[in-house]
C-alpha positions as CSV (number, residue, x, y, z in Angstrom):
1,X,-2.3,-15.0,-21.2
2,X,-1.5,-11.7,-20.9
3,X,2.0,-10.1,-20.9
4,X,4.5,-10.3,-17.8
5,X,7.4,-7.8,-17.6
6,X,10.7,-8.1,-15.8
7,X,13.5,-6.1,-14.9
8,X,16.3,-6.5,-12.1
9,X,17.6,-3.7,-10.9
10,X,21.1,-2.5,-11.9
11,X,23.2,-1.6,-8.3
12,X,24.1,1.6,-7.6
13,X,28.1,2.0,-9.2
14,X,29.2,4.1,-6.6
15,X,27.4,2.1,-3.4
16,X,25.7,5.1,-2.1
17,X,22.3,3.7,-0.5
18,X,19.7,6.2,0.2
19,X,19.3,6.1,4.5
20,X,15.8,4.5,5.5
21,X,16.4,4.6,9.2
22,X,13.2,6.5,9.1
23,X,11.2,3.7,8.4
24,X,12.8,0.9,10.6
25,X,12.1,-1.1,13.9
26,X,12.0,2.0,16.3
27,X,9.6,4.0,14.0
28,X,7.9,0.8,13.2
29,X,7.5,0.4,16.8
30,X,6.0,4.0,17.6
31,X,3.8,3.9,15.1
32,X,2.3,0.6,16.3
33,X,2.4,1.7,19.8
34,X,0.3,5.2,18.5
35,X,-1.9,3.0,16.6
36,X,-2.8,0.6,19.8
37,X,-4.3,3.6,21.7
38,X,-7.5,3.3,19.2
39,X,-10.1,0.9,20.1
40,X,-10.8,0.1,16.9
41,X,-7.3,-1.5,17.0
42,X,-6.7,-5.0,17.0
43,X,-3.6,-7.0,15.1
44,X,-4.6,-7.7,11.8
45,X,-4.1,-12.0,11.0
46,X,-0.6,-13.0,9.6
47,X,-2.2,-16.4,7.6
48,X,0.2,-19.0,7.2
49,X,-0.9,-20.9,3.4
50,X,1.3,-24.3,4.1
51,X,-0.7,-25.9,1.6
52,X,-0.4,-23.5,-1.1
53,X,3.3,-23.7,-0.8
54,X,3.5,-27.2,-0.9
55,X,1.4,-26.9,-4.3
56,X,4.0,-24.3,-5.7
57,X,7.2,-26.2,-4.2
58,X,8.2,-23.6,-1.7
59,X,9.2,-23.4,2.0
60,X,6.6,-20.8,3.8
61,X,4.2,-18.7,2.0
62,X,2.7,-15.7,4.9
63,X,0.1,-13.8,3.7
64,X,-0.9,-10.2,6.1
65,X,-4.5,-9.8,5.7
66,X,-5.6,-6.5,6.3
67,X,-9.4,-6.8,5.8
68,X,-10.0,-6.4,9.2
69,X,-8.1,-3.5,9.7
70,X,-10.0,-1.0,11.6
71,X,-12.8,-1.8,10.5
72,X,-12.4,0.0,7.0
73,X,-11.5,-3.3,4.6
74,X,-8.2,-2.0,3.9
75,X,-4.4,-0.5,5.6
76,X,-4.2,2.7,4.4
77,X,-6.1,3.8,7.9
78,X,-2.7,3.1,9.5
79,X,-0.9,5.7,7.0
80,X,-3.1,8.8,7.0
81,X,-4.0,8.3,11.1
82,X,-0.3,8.5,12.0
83,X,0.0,11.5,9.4
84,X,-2.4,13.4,10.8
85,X,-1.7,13.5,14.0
86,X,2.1,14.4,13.6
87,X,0.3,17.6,11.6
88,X,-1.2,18.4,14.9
89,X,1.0,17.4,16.9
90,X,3.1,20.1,15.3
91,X,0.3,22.1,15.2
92,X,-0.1,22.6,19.2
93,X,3.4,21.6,19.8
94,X,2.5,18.4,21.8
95,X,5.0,15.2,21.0
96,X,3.4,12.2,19.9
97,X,4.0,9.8,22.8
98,X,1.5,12.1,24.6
99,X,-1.6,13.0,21.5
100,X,-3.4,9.9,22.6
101,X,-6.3,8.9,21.0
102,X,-8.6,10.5,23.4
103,X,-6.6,13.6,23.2
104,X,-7.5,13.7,19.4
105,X,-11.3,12.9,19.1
106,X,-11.5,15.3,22.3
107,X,-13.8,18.6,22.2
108,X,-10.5,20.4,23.8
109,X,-8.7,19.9,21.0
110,X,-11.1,20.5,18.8
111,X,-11.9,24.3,20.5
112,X,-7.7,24.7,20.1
113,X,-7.5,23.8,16.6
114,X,-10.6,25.4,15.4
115,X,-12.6,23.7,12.0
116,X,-10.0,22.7,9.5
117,X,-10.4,20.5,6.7
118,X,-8.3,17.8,5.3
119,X,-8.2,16.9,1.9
120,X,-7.0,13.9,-0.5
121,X,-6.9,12.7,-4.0
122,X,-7.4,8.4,-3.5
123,X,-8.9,5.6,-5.8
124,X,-10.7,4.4,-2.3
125,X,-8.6,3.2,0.4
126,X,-6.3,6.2,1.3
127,X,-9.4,8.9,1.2
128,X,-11.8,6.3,3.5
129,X,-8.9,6.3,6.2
130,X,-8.3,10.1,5.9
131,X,-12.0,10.8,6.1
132,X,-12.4,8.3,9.0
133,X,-9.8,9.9,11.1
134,X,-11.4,13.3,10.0
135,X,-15.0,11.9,11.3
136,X,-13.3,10.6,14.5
137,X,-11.8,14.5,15.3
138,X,-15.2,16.4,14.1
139,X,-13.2,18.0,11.5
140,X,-14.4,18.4,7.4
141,X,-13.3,16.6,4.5
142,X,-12.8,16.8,0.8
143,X,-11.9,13.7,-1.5
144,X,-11.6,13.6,-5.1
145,X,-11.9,10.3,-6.8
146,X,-10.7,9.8,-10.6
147,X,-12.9,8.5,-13.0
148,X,-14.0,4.9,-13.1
149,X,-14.2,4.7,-9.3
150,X,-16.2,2.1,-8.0
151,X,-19.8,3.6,-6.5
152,X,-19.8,1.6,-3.3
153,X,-15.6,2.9,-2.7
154,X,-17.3,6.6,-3.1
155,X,-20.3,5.6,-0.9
156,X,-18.1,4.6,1.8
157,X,-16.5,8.0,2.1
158,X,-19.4,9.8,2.1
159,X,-21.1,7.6,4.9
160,X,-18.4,9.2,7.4
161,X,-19.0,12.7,6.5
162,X,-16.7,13.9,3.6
163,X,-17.2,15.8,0.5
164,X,-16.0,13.6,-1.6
165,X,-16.6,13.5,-5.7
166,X,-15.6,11.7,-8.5
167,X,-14.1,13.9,-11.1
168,X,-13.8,13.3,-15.1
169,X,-9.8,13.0,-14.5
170,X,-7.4,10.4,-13.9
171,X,-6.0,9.5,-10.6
172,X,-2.7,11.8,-11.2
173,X,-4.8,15.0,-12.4
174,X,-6.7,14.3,-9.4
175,X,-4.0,14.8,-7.0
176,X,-3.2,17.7,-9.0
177,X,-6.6,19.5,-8.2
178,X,-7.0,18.4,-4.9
179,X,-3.3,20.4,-4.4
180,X,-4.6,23.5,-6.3
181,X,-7.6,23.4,-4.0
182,X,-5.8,22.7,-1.1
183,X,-3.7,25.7,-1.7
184,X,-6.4,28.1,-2.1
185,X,-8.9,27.1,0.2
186,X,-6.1,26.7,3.3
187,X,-7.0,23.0,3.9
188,X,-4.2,20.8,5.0
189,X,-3.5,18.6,2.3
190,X,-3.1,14.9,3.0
191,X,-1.2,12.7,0.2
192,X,0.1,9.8,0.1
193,X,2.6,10.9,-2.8
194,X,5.7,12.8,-2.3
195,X,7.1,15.6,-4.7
196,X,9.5,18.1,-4.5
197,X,8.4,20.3,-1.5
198,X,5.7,18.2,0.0
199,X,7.5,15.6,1.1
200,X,6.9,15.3,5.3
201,X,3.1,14.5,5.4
202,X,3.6,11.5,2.6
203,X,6.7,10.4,5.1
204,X,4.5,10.6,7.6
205,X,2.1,8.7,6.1
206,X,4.6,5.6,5.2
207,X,6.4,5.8,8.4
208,X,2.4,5.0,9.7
209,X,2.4,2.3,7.4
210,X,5.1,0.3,8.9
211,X,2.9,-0.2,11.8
212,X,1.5,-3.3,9.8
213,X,5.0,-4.8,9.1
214,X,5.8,-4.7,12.9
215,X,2.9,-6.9,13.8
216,X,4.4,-9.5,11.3
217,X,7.8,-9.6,12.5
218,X,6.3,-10.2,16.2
219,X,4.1,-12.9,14.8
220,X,6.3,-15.1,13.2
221,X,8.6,-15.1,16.3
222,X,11.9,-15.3,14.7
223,X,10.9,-17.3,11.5
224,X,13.0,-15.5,8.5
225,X,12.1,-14.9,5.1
226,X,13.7,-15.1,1.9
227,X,11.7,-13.0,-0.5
228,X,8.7,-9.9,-0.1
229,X,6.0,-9.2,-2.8
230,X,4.7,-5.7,-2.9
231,X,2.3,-4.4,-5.0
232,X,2.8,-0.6,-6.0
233,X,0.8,3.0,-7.3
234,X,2.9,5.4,-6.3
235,X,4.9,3.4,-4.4
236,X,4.6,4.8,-1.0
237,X,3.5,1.4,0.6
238,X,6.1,-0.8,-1.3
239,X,9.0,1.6,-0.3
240,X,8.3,1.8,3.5
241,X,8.0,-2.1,3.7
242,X,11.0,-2.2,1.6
243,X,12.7,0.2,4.1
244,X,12.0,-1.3,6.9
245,X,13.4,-4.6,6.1
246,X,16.4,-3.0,4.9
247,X,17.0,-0.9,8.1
248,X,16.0,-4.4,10.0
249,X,18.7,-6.7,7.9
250,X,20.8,-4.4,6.3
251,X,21.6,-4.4,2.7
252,X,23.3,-7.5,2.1
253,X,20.9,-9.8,4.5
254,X,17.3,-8.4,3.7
255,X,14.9,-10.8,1.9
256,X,14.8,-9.8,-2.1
257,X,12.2,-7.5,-3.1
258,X,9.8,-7.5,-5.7
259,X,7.6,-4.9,-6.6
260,X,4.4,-5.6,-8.9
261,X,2.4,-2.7,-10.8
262,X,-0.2,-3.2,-13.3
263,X,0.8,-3.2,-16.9
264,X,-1.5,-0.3,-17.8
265,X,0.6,1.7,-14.9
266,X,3.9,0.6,-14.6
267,X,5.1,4.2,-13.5
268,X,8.2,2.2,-11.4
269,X,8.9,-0.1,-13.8
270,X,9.4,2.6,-16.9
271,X,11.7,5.0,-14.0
272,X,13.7,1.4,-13.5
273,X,13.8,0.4,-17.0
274,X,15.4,4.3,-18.3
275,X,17.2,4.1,-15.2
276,X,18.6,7.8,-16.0
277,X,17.8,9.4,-12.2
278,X,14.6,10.9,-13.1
279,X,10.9,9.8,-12.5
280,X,9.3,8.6,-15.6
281,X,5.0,8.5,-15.3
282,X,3.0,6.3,-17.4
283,X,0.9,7.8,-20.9
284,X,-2.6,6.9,-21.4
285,X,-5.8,5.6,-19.9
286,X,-4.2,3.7,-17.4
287,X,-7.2,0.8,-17.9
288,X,-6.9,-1.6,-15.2
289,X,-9.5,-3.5,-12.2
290,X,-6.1,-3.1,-9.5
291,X,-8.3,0.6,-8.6
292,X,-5.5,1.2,-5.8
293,X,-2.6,0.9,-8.1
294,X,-3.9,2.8,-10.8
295,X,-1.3,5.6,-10.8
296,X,0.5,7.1,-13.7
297,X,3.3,8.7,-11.8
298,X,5.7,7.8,-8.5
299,X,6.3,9.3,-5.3
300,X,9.9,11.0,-4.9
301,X,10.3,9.5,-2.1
302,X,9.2,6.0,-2.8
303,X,11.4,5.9,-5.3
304,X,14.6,7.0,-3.7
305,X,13.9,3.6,-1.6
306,X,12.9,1.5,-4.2
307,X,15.7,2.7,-6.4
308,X,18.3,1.1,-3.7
309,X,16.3,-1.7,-2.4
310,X,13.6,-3.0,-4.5
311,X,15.4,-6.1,-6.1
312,X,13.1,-7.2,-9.3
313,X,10.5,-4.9,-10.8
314,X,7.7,-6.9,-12.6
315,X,4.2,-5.4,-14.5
316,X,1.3,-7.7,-14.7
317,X,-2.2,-8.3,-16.5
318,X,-5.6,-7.9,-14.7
319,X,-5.6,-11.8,-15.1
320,X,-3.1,-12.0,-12.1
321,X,-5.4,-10.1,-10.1
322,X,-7.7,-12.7,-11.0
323,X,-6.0,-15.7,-10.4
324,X,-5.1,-14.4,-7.1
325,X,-8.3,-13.6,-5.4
326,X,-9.7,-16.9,-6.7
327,X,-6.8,-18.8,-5.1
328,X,-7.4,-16.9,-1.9
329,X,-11.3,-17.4,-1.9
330,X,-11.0,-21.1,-2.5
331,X,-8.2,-22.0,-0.3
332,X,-6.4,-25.1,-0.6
333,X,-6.7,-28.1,2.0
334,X,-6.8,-26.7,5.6
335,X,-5.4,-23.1,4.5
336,X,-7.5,-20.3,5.5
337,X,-9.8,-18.7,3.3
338,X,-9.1,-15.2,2.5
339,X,-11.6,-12.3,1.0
340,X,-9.1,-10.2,-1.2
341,X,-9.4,-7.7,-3.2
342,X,-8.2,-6.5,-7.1
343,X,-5.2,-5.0,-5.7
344,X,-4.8,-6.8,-2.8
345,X,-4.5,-9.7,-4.7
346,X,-1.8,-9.2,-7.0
347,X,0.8,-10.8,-5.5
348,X,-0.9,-13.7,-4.7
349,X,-1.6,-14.0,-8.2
350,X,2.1,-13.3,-9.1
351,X,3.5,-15.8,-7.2
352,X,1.2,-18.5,-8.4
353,X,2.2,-18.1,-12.3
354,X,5.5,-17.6,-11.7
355,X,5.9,-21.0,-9.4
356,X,3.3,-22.6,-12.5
357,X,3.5,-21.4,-15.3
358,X,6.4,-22.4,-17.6
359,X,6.4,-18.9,-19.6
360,X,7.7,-17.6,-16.9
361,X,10.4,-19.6,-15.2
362,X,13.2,-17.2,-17.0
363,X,11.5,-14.8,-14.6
364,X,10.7,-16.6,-11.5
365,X,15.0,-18.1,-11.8
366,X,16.0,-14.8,-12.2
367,X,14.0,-14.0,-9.0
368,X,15.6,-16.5,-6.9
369,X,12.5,-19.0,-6.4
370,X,12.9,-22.6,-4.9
371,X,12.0,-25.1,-3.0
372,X,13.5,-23.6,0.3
373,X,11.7,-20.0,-0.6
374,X,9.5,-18.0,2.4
375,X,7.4,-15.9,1.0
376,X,5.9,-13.0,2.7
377,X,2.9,-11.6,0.7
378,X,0.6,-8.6,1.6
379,X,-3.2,-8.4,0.9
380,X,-3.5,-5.3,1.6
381,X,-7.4,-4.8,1.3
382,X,-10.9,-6.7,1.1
383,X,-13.1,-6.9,-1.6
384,X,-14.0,-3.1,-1.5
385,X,-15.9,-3.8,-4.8
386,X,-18.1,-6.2,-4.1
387,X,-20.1,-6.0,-7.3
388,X,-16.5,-6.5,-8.7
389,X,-15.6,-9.3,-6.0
390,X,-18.0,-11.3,-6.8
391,X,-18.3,-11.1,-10.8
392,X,-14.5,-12.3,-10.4
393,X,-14.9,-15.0,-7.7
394,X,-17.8,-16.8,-9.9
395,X,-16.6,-16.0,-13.2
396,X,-19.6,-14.3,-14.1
397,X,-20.2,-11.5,-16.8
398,X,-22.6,-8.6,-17.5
């Protein structure tokens, strides 16, 4: 078995929590609204594994799939859509309730904003939805992939128009280029990682995010939960969930919150650990299968959520991702089965060792979980691998 790491967060001394009204119901709420206009837009499926609960001894287990969302075998569409079009909605000075859909893909539009071209660093997910949107407005753009990206994840950029490349550089560096490029080329740059001065698109882009977790509150129609699993890169994801329940609950009433990262990038986990203010990035190859939470350093902003509000930090072998997308392929009893991904995954595979295996029940006590537990889990992508997918799913090799 590989190695599982734990820390619980240490509370702030003076009680100062960082504001995350930004990310709550009402933004939530527009962003879903915004997001309903496309007609690629449907709900993605809240699944509801009773019998996987009962086989780990907890209350509720809810899993958001979001394989089908838009289409594009992943969520980060809802992030870098909602970004974009507060760029040009500042752009042409048009609020967002009225840049409908139509208004966006529209030749109109496209004669007042002229040819731009946006451009993103992503292991997959986040450059497919940026270069989606792009394709959907007739505009250009640019995606750099680190090395080690999956051929198919590359050949489903390209299919909708961009430039995109793999470079010889590590997801980090990556961003790092596409920002020097960005710069001198006048594209508009669009990250899903905040840092000191570029800090409104990546808000942006979790504030579109939240768009998922607003669907799951109106399908479980009032049914609480006690505990969220969110996997992490950069963080940008984990922190808007993270936000939004504690703008929905408050501090003291919001389920606990556990963030998973890869033990080969465990970026959060080292900038918990230290726990001296500053961000602290992970050294070395960064060698793991979880592709979309490959990342070596965290987003400013994520972190001055998870900081406040992220209640257990844990890092975790590839063999998590493992057990977790074989448990969700071959459902138990009448529970639905469910095509996940490496990353996707995770916290599926988390749960299940920590309600198992008894290495871990120092960790899973410290967590807080029981037989009255509900568990709200994300998949947050398909199997966007699939040479990958299936190699894992049948245990084959080479």
């Amino acid at each position: 078995m590989g190695e599982y790491k734990h820390i619980k967060r240490k509370r702030q001394i003076d009680g100062t929590l960082f504001p995350v009204h930004e990310f709550g119901l009402n933004v939530a709420e527009h962003a879903n609204r915004f997001h309903k206009g496309f007609p690629e837009y449907k709900p993605t499926p809240l699944r509801q594994l009773d019998m996987l609960a009962k086989v780990l001894h907890v209350n509720k287990i809810y899993l958001k799939d979001e394989s089908t969302c838009f289409g594009l075998n992943a969520f980060k569409i809802l992030g870098s859509s909602y970004a974009i079009a507060k760029v040009i909605s500042q752009r042409i000075g048009l609020g967002m309730d009225y840049l409908t859909y139509d208004l966006l893909v529209s030749d109109d539009l496209k004669h007042d904003l002229g040819d731009v071209t946006f451009a993103t660093a992503t292991d997959g997910n986040h450059g497919r939805g940026v270069a989606w949107m792009a394709n959907k407005m007739n505009q250009k753009c640019v995606v750099y992939m680190p090395r080690g990206t999956a051929e198919e994840r590359l050949k489903n950029i390209k299919q909708l128009g961009a430039d995109a490349r793999i470079l010889d550089m590590d997801y980090d560096d990556c961003v790092r280029y596409c920002r020097n490029q960005a710069e001198e080329n006048g594209w508009i740059l669009v990250q899903d990682t905040a840092w000191y001065g570029y800090e409104d698109i990546p808000r942006w882009i979790m504030q579109g995010y939240t768009s998922m977790i607003y669907e799951a509150i109106q399908q479980m129609n009032g049914e609480d939960i006690t505990h969220v699993f969110l996997q992490a890169g950069v963080g940008s994801f984990a922190a808007s969930i993270a936000g939004f329940f504690a703008d929905l609950y408050g501090d003291d009433l919001r389920p606990i919150c556990v963030i998973l990262e890869p033990n080969e990038a465990d970026c959060l986990f080292r900038t918990a650990s230290v726990g001296d203010g500053k961000l602290h990035r992970t050294e070395g190859t960064m060698q793991t299968m979880m592709a979309g939470l490959c990342c070596g350093e965290p987003s400013l902003l994520a972190w001055d959520i998870l900081a406040d509000y992220a209640d257990h930090f844990v890092t975790v072998p590839d063999e998590c991702a493992v057990e977790g997308m074989r448990v969700l392929a071959n459902p138990y009893g009448d529970d639905p089965k469910v095509i996940s991904g490496e990353s996707g995954a995770s916290t599926t595979g988390l749960l299940v060792k920590l309600m198992t295996d008894p290495k871990l029940a120092e960790m899973r006590d410290s967590i807080g979980l029981n037989k009255d537990s509900k568990i709200m889990l994300f998949s947050t992508e398909g199997a966007t691998d699939k040479v990958n997918y299936m190699k894992v799913i049948t245990g084959l090799k080479d």
